[in-house]
VMD Tcl script that draws the C-alpha trace (Angstrom):
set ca {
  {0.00 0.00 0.00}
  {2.72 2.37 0.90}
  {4.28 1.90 -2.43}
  {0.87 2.55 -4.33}
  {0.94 5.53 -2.59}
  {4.58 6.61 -3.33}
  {3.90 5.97 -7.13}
  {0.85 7.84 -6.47}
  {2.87 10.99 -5.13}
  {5.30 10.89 -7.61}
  {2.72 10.68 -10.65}
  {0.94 13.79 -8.75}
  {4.15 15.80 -8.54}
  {5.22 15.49 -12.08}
  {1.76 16.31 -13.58}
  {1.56 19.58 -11.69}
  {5.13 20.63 -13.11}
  {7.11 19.10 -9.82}
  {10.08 17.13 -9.91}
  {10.46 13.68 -7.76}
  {13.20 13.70 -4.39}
  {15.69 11.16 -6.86}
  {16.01 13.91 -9.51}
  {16.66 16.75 -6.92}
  {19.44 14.62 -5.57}
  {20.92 13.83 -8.89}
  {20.77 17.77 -9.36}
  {23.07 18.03 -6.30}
  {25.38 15.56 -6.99}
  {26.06 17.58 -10.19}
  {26.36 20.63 -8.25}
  {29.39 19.10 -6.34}
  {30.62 17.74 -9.78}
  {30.04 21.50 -11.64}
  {32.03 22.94 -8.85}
  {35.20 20.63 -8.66}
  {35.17 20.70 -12.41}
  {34.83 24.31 -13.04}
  {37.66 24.95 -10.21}
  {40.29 22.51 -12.17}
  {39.58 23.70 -15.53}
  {39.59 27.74 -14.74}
  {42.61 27.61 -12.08}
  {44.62 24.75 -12.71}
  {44.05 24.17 -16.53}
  {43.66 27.45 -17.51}
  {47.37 28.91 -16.09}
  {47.70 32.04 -18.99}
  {45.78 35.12 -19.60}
  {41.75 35.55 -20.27}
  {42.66 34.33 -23.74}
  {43.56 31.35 -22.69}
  {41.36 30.28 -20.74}
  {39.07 27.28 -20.35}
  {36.20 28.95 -19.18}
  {33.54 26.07 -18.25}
  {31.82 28.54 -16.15}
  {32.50 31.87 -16.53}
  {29.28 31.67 -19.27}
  {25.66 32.62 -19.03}
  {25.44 29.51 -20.67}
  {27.99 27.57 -18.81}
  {29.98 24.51 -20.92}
  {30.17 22.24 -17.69}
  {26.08 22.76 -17.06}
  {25.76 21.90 -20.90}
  {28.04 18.94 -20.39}
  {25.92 17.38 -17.05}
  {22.99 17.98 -19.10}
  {23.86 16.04 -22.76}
  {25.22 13.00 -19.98}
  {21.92 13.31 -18.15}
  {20.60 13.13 -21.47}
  {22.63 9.88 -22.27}
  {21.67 8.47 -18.82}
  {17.84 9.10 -19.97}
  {17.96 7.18 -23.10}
  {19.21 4.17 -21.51}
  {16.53 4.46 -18.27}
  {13.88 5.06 -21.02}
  {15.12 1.42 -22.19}
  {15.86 -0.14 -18.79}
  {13.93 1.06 -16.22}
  {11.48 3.54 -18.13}
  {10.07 4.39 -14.44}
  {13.30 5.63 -13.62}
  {13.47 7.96 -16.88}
  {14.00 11.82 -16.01}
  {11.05 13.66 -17.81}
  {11.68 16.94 -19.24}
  {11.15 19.32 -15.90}
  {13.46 17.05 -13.86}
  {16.35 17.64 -16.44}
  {15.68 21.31 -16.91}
  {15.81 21.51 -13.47}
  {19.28 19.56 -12.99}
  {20.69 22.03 -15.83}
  {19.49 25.15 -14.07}
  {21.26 23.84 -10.43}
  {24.39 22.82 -12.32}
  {24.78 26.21 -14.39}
  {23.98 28.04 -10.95}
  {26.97 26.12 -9.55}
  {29.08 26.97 -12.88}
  {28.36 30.57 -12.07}
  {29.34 30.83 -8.38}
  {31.67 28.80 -8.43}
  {33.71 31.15 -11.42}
  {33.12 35.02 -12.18}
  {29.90 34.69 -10.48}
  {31.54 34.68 -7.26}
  {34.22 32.50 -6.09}
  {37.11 32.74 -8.36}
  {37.06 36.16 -7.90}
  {36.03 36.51 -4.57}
  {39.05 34.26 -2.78}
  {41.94 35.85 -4.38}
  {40.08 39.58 -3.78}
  {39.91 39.37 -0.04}
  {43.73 37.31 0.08}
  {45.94 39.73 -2.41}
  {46.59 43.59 -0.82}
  {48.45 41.34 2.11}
  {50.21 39.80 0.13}
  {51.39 42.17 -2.85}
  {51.27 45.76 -0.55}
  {55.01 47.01 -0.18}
  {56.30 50.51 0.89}
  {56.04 51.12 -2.73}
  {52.39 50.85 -3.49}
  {51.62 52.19 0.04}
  {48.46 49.31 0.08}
  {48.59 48.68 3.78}
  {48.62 52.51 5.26}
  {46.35 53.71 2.51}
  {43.78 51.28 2.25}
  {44.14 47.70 3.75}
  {44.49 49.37 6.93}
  {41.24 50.99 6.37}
  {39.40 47.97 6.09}
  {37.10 45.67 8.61}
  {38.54 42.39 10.17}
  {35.97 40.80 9.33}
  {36.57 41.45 5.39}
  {39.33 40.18 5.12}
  {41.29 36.49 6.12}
  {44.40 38.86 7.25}
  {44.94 40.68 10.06}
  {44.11 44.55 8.09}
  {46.47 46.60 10.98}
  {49.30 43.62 10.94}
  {52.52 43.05 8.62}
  {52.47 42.44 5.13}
  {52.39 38.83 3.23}
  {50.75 37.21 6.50}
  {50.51 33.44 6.51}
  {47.18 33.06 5.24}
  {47.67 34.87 2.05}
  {51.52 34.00 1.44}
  {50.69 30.42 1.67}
  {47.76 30.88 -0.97}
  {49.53 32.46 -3.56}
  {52.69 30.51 -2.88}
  {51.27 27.23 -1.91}
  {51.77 24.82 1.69}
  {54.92 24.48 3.01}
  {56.11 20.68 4.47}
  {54.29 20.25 7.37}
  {52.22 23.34 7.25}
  {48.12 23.22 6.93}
  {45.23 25.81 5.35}
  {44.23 27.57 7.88}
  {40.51 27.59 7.76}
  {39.84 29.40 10.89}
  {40.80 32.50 8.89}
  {38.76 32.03 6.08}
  {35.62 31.02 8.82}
  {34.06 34.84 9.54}
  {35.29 36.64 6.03}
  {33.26 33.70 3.81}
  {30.04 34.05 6.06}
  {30.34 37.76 5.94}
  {30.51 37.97 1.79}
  {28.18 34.95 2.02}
  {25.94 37.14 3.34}
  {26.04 39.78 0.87}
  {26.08 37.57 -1.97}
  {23.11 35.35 -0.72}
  {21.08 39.13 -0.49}
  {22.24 39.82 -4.01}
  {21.14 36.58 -5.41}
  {17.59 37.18 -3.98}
  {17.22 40.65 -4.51}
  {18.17 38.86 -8.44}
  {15.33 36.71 -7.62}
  {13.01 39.10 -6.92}
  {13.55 41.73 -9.79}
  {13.01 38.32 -11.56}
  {9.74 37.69 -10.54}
  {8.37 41.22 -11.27}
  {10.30 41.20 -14.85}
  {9.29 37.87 -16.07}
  {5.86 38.33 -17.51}
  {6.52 42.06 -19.09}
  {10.09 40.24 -20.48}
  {8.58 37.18 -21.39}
  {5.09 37.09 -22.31}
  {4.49 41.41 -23.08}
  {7.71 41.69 -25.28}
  {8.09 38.46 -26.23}
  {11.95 38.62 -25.65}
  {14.06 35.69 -28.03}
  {15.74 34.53 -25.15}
  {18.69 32.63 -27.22}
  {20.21 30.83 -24.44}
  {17.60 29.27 -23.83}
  {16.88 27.06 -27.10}
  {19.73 24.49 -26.72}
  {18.78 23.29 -22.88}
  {15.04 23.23 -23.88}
  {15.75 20.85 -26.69}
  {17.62 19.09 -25.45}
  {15.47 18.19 -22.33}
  {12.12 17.74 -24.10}
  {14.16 15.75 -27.04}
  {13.95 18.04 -29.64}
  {17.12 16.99 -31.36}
  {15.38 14.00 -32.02}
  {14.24 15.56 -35.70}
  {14.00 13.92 -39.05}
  {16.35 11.77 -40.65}
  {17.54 14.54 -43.19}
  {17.54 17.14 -41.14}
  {19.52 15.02 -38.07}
  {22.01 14.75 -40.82}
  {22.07 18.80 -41.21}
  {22.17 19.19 -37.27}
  {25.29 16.62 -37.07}
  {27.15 17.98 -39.97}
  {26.65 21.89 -37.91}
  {27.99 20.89 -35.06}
  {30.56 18.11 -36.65}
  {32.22 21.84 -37.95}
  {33.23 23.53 -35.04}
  {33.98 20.07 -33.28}
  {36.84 19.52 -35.53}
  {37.70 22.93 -35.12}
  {38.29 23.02 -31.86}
  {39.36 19.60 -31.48}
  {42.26 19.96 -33.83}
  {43.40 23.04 -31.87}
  {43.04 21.21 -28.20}
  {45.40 18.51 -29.74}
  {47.84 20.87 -30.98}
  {48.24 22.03 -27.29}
  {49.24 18.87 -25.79}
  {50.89 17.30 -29.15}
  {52.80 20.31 -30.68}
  {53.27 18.37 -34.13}
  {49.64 18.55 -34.57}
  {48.91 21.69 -36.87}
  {46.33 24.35 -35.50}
  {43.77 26.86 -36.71}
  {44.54 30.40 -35.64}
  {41.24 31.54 -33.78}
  {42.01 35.13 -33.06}
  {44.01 38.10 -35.38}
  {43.78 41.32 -36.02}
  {42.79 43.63 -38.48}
  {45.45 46.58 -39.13}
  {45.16 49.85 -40.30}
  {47.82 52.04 -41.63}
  {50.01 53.48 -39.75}
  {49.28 57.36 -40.49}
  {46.87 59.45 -39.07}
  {43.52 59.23 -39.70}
  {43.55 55.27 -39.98}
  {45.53 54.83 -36.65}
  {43.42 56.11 -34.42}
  {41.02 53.25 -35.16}
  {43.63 50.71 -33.85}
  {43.15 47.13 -34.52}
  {40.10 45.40 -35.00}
  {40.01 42.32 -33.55}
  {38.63 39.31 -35.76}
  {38.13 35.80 -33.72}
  {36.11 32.88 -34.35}
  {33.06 31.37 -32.08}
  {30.39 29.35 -34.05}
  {28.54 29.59 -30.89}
  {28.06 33.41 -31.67}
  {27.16 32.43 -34.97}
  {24.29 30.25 -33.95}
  {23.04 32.68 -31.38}
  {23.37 35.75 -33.65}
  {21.11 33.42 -36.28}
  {18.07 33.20 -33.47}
  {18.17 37.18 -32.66}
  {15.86 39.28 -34.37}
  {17.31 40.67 -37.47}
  {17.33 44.32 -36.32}
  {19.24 43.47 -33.17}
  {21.77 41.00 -35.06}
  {22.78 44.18 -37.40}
  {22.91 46.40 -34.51}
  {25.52 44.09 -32.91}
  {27.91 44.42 -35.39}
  {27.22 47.41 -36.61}
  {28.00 49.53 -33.44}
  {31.17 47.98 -32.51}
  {32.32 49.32 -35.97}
  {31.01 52.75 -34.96}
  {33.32 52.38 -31.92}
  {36.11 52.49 -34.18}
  {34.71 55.38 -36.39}
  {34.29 57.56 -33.53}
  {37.48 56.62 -32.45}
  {38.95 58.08 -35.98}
  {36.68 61.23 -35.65}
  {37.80 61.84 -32.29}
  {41.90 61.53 -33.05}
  {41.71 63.58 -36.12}
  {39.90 66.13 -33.89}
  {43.35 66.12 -31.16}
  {41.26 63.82 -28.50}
  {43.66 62.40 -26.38}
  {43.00 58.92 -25.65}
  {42.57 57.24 -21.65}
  {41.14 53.84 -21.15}
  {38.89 53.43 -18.33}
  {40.57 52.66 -15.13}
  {40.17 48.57 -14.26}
  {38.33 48.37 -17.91}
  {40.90 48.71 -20.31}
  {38.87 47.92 -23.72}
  {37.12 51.45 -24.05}
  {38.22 55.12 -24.18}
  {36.59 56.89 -21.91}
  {34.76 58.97 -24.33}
  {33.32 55.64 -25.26}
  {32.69 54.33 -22.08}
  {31.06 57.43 -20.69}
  {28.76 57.14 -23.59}
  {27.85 53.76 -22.79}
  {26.79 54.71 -19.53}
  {24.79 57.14 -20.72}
  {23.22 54.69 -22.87}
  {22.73 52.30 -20.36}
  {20.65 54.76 -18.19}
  {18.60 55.40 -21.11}
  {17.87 51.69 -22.28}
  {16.83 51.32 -18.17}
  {14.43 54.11 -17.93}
  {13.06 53.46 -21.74}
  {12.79 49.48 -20.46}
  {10.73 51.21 -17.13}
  {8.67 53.38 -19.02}
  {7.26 50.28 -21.47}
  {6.55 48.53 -18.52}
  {4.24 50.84 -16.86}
  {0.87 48.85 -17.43}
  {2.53 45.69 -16.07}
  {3.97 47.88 -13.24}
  {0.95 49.24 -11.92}
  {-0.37 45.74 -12.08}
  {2.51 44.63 -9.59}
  {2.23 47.53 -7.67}
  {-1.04 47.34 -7.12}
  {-0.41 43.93 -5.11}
  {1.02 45.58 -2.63}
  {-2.74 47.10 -1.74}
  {-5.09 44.43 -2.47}
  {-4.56 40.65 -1.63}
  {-3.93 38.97 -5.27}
  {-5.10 35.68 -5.74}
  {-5.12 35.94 -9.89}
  {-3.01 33.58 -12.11}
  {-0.88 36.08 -13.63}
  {0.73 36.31 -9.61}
  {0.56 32.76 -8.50}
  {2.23 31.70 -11.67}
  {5.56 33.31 -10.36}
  {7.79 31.58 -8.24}
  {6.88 33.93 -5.40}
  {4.11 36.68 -5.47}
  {4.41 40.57 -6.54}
  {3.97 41.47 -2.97}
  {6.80 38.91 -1.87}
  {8.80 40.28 -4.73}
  {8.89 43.88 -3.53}
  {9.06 43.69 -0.23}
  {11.70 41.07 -0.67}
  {13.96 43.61 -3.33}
  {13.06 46.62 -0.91}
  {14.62 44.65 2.56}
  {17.54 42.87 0.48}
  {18.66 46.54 -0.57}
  {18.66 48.12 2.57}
  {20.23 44.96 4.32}
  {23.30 45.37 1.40}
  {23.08 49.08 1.89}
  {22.99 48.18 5.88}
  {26.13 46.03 4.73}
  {27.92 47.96 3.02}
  {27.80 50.92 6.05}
  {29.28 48.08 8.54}
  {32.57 47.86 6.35}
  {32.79 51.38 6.87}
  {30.82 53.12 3.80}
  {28.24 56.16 3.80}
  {24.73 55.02 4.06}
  {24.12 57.20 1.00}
  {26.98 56.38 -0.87}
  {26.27 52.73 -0.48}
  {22.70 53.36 -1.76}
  {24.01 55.35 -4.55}
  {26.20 52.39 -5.68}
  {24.13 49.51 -5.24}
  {21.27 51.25 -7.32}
  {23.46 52.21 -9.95}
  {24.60 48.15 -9.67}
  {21.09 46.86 -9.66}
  {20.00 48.94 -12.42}
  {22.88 49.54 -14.69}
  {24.33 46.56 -14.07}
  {22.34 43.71 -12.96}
  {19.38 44.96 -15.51}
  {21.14 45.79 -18.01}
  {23.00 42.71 -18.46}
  {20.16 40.61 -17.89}
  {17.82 42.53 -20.38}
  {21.34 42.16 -22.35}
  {21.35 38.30 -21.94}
  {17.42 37.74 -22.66}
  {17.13 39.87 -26.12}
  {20.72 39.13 -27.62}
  {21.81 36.12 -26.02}
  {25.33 37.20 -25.26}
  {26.70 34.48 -23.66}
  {29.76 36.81 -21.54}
  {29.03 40.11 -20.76}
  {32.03 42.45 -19.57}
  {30.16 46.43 -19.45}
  {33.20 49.10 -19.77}
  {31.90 50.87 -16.48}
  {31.33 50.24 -12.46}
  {29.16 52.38 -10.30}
  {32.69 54.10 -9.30}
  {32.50 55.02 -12.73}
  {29.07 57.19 -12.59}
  {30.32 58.91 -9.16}
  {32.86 60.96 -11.66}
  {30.66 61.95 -14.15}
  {29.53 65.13 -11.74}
  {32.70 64.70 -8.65}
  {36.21 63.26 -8.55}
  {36.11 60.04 -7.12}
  {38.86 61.11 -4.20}
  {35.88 62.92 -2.83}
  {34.33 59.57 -1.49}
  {37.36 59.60 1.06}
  {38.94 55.81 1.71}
  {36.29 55.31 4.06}
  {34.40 54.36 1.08}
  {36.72 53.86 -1.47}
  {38.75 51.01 0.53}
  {35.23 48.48 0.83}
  {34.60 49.07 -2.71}
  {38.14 48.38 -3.96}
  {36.96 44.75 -2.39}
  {33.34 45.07 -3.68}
  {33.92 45.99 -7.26}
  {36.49 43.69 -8.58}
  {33.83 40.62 -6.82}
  {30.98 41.39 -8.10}
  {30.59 44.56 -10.71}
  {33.81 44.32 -12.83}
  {32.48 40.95 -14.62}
  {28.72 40.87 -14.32}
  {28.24 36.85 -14.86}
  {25.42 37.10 -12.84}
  {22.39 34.51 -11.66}
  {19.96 37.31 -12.46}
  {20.40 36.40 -16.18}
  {20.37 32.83 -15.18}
  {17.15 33.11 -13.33}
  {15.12 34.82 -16.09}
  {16.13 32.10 -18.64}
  {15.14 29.42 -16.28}
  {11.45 31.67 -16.17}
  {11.66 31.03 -20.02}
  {12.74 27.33 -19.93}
  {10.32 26.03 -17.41}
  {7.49 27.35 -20.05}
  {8.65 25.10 -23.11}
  {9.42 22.03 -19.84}
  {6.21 22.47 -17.79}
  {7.95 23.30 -14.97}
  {6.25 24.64 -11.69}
  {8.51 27.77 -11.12}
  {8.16 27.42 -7.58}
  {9.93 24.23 -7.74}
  {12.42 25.92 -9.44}
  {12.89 28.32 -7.17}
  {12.87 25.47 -4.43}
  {16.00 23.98 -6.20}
  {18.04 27.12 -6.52}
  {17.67 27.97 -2.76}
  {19.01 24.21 -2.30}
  {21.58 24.30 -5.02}
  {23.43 28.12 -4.43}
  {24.59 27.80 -0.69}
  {25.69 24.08 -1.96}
  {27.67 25.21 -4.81}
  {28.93 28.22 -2.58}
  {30.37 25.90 0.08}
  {31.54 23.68 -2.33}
  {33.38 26.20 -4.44}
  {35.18 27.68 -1.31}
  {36.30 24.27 -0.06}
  {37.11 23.27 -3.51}
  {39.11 26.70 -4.69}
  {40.83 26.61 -1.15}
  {42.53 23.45 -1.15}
  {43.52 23.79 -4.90}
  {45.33 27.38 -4.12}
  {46.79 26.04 -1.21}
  {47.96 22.88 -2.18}
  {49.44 24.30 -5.79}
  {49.83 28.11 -4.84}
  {47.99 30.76 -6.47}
  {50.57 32.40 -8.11}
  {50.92 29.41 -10.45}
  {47.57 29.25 -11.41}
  {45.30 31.56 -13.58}
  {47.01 34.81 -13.34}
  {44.41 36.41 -15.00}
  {41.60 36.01 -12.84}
  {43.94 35.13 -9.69}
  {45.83 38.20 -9.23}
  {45.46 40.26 -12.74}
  {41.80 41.86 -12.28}
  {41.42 41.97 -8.03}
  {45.12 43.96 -8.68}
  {44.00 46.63 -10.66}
  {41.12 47.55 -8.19}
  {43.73 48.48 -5.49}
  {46.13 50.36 -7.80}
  {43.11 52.14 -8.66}
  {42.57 53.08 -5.04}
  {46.14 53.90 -5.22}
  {46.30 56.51 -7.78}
  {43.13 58.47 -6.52}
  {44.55 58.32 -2.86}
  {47.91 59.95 -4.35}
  {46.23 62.34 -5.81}
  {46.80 61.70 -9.42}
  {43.02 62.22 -10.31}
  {41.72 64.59 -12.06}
  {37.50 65.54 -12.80}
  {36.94 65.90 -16.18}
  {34.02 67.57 -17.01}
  {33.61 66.48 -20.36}
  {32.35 62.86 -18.76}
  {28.99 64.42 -18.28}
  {28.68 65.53 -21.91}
  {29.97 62.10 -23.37}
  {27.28 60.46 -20.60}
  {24.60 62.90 -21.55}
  {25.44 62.52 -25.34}
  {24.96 58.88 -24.90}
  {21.82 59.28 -23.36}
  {20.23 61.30 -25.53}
  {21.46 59.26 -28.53}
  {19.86 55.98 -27.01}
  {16.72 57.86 -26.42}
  {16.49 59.18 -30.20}
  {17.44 55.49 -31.39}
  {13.85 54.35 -28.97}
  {12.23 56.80 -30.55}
  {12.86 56.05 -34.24}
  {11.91 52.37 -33.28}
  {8.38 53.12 -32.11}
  {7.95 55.55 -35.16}
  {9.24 53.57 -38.43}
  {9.10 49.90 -38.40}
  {12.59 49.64 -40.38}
  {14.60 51.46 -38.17}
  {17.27 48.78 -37.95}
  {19.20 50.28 -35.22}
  {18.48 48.77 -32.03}
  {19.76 50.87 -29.03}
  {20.97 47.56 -26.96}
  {23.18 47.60 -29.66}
  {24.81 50.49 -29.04}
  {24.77 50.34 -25.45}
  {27.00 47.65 -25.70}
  {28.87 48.23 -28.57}
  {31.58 49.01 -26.54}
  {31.81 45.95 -24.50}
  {34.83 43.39 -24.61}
  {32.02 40.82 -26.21}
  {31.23 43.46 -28.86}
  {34.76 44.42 -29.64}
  {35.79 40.68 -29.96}
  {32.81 39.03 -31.33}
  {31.37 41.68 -33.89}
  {32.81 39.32 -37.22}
  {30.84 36.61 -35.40}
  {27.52 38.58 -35.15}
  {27.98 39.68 -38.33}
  {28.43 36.61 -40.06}
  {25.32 35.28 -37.93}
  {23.13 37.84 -39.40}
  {23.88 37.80 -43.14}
  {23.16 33.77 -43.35}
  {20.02 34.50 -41.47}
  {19.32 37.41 -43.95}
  {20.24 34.94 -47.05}
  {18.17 32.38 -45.70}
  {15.43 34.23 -45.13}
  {15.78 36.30 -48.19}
  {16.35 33.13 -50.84}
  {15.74 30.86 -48.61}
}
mol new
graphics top color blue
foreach p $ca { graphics top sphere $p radius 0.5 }
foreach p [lrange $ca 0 end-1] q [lrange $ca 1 end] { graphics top cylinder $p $q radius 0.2 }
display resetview
């Protein structure tokens, strides 16, 4: 009787869109798996610059979830044959994806990879040179940091992570104990303050605008078995992705067996050396079929507009030499001018208010939740109400805020950066991820940023500028964030018939998991090996440049330019006029998310890519 009654549970749970207690364990077990495979291949495999990395994580569509998925996938097909009671439907295995890309994501720029090395380095690289201790480590909260902030520099704890164990010697985890709760604590607000913008976006993202969602297409056929098409056109699919297989399977050969020859993935495209011409610099030209197949599921308008504006990068960058502009990359993000950059903030203020001011039917719909008790579908069919939703984003703000003010910030300071995160930033790049599918996002700008555009960022004093040089390079300089994550998994569950409040029910399992994991995981391996030998890009190279930063304002080598406001304000008003045109003429093809990120490292690098993405879907759909 007992069993009847277990089968009859089980069949209940999967016909409302719930997923049965053996598939949520299988989902962790590939959560510990995600996060010991991540840490190898992005630390200890990866040992070179961002170039040359092997990034299984670092993805809004992380490799390593993609690879749990196609075994679970392979796992199915035999269960289907075996023990067909057994077999995962399609909810369970979009549900194991979503908790293994989660883990992908913390465990690499989503949180961990960064986070470890950010807290460890100013011990151990300050010297009387750089002036790091008395200028800023000094500055900072015990409770921040594994090192004592007021002792001597290259402390045990940090000179035995970036130089490894001694004989005889042990980590010592009773240093890492109160500074991992502490930014455990601020990144488990963050992630549901995520979750809660989520919930209030979803419908007006996914059902109002009817967003493409790219990211999403590859999971969701592959769980509901999609792939399984006709003959002829199985042969087309297998031929695809035979191409880049080969590609990139010749070239991971010719790194372990040097004989083997190699295609050349990245180059540059060089312009004379005289004036105009060199002030466009190189272009870079790289190849990614993944961008290709992306690029092919955008709307046209936005596929154009993704190549297009990275070109105008370079045009302006002509204009502005032959004018006697005197070029300054952006301090900590090195790919854009800061005529550029300041542009692209403006722009991204302007795609955030225009994305506000289409929403305003569904907003007054959420809003008014907060008055009257709402029992309708359109809120129960979110993984937690409207109500919970903004009360939830309204205490997780002031609780980071409140966070922020412990290690030693201004209470409106900290406000002032965390809403210029959440909405520049965490928005932005989700909205980003949703309507263009880019699968790494890397903005030119940090909140820091915005403070200059009307005061010099030495007026913050250290009292604020020390947290953030801890803050920013963790969580704002490379934006992989679960937001994005969390709004595709809205989209998937719809094509899996999954209950999103069982989906939310796994992610509050599977994050403090894969957090946990990750920092036992990263520890041992930068212990045992010693940082310094591992990735030196994300180990040491981008946490550095935060405290140099720091640095140079402290000494007084700043200076306010008030120009910033009129490249911000001229990208403002651009992005507005590019909104407007869209509304008015129906073949405007210039889509302002395009510009907003034209100057982004995955614009710069990837424009060939999106280009070639969008004239085979124009062929196609032109000659079909």
């Amino acid at each position: 009787m007992s069993e009847i009654r277990r089968v009859a549970s089980e069949t209940n749970a999967l016909a409302s869109g719930g997923i049965r207690l053996f598939a949520l364990a299988i989902g962790l077990l590939t959560v510990v798996a995600t996060c010991i495979v991540v840490a190898y291949s992005e630390l200890v495999v990866s040992r070179s610059t961002s170039g040359a990395c092997l990034l299984l994580g670092s993805s809004q569509i992380p490799p390593a979830a993609v690879a749990m998925l196609l075994a679970m996938v392979g796992i199915n097909w035999i269960l289907k044959r075996l023990a067909p009671r057994w077999k995962l439907t399609a909810a369970e295995l979009g549900s194991i994806y979503m908790m293994s890309a989660a883990a992908a994501l913390i465990s690499a720029f989503g949180l961990t990879v960064l986070l470890l090395p950010t807290t460890a380095l100013g011990n151990y690289f300050a010297d009387p040179q750089n002036k790091w201790q008395p200028q800023i480590l000094s500055h900072l909260p015990q409770w921040m940091v594994p090192f004592d902030p007021h002792g001597p520099e290259k402390q045990f704890v940090s000179k035995a992570f970036f130089e490894g164990l001694g004989t005889g010697e042990t980590i010592p985890w009773s240093n890492w104990v109160i500074p991992l709760a502490a930014w455990s604590l601020f990144a488990l607000l963050l992630f549901y303050l995520m979750a809660c913008l989520v919930a209030i976006f979803r419908k007006q993202w996914v059902e109002n605008e009817r967003l493409s969602f790219p990211l999403v297409q590859l999971p969701l056929e592959m769980c509901t078995g999609g792939m399984a098409v006709k003959t002829r056109d199985r042969r087309l699919m297998w031929a695809g992705a035979l191409i880049p297989f080969l590609f990139h399977g010749m070239n991971g050969l010719a790194n372990m067996i040097p004989t083997v020859p190699s295609v050349n993935t990245w180059s540059m495209i060089s312009f004379p050396a005289s004036p105009p011409w060199s002030y466009m610099g190189g272009i870079p030209l790289t190849i990614n079929f993944t961008i290709i197949g992306l690029t092919y599921l955008l709307p046209l308008d936005v596929g154009f507009s993704m190549w297009f504006f990275p070109l105008f990068v370079r045009f302006q960058n002509m204009v502005a030499g032959s004018l006697g502009y005197e070029f300054k990359g952006m301090p900590t993000m090195l790919v854009a001018n800061e005529f550029i950059a300041y542009q692209s903030m403006g722009a991204a203020v302007a795609v955030c208010a225009s994305l506000m001011w289409f929403a305003r039917p569904h907003m007054r719909t959420v809003w008014q939740s907060m008055k009257y008790a709402s029992s309708n579908k359109e809120d129960g069919a979110e993984w937690m109400s409207y109500k919970h939703a903004l009360v939830g984003s309204a205490v997780s703000f002031v609780l980071l805020v409140t966070w922020c003010a412990m290690a030693g910030m201004n209470v409106w300071v900290s406000a002032f950066m965390m809403l210029a995160f959440v909405l520049l930033i965490l928005i932005m790049m989700a909205r980003c991820v949703a309507e263009v599918g880019t699968p790494m996002l890397e903005g030119v700008f940090r909140p820091l940023d915005l403070w200059s555009v009307v005061a010099m960022k030495s007026t913050l004093g250290i009292s604020n500028l020390a947290p953030l040089a801890m803050i920013s390079p963790i969580f704002m300089r490379h934006p992989r964030t679960l937001m994005a994550l969390f709004m595709d998994g809205m989209k998937l569950s719809d094509g899996i018939k999954l209950r999103r409040a069982t989906l939310g029910t796994a992610m509050v399992i599977a994050v403090p998991l894969a957090m946990l994991v990750s920092y036992y995981v990263q520890l041992k391996i930068c212990y045992a090996r010693g940082a310094m030998s591992l990735n030196n890009f994300l180990i040491w190279g981008v946490p550095r440049l935060h405290l140099m930063e720091g640095s140079t304002i402290l000494n007084g080598y700043e200076k306010f330019n008030p120009a910033h406001s009129v490249y911000f304000m001229g990208g403002m008003l651009f992005t507005f006029f590019l909104y407007f045109m869209r509304t008015r003429y129906w073949w405007w093809p210039f889509h302002p998310i395009g510009y907003a990120a034209g100057a982004w490292w995955s614009g710069s690098i990837w424009w060939a890519m999106f280009f070639m993405g969008w004239l085979l879907k124009s062929l196609i759909l032109r000659y079909g």
